[in-house]
C-alpha positions as CSV (number, residue, x, y, z in Angstrom):
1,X,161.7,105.2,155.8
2,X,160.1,108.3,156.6
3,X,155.7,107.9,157.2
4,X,153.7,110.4,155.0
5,X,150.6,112.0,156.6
6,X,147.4,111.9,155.5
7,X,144.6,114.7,155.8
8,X,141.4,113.2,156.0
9,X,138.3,114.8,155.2
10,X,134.8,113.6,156.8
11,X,132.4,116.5,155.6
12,X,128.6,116.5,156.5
13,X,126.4,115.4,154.6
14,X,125.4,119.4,154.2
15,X,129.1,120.1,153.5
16,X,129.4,117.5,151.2
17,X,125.8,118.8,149.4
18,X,127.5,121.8,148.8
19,X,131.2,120.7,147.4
20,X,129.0,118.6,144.5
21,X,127.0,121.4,143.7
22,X,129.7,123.4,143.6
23,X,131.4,121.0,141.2
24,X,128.4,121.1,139.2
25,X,126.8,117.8,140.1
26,X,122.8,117.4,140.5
27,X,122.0,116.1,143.9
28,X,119.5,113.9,144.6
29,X,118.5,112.9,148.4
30,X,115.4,110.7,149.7
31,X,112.3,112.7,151.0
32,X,112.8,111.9,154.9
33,X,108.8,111.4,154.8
34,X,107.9,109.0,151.9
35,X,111.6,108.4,150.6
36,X,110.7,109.5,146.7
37,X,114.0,111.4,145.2
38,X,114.2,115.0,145.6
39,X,116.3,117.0,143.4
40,X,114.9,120.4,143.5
41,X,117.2,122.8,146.2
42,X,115.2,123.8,148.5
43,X,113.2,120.0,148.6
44,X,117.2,118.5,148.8
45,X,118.1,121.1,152.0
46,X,115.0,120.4,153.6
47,X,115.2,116.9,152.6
48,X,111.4,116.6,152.4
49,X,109.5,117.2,149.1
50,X,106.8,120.1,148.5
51,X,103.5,117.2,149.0
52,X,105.1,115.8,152.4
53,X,105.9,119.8,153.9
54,X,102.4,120.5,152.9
55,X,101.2,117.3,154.8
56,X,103.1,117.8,157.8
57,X,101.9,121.3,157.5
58,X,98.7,120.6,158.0
């Protein structure tokens, strides 16, 4: 009996951002300040929405 291998794949969560974009998914991650849904790209790589960068701007 012979073992198969397996590749396993553990991306980041920035890899893994990427691959479902890629594949033409819309991403949607919580605002590391209040937790509302962002889904606009530069709000999802910064993981913080354009009120809560403007408050910790400030």
């Amino acid at each position: 009996m012979s073992k198969t291998s397996r590749v396993i794949f553990n991306p980041t969560d920035d890899e893994l951002l990427e691959i479902l974009r890629d594949a033409g998914y819309r991403v949607s991650v919580p605002c590391r300040r209040c937790g509302h849904p962002l889904t606009a790209d530069h709000s999802v790589d910064r993981r913080l929405g354009p009120s809560c960068a403007r408050r910790e701007a400030a």
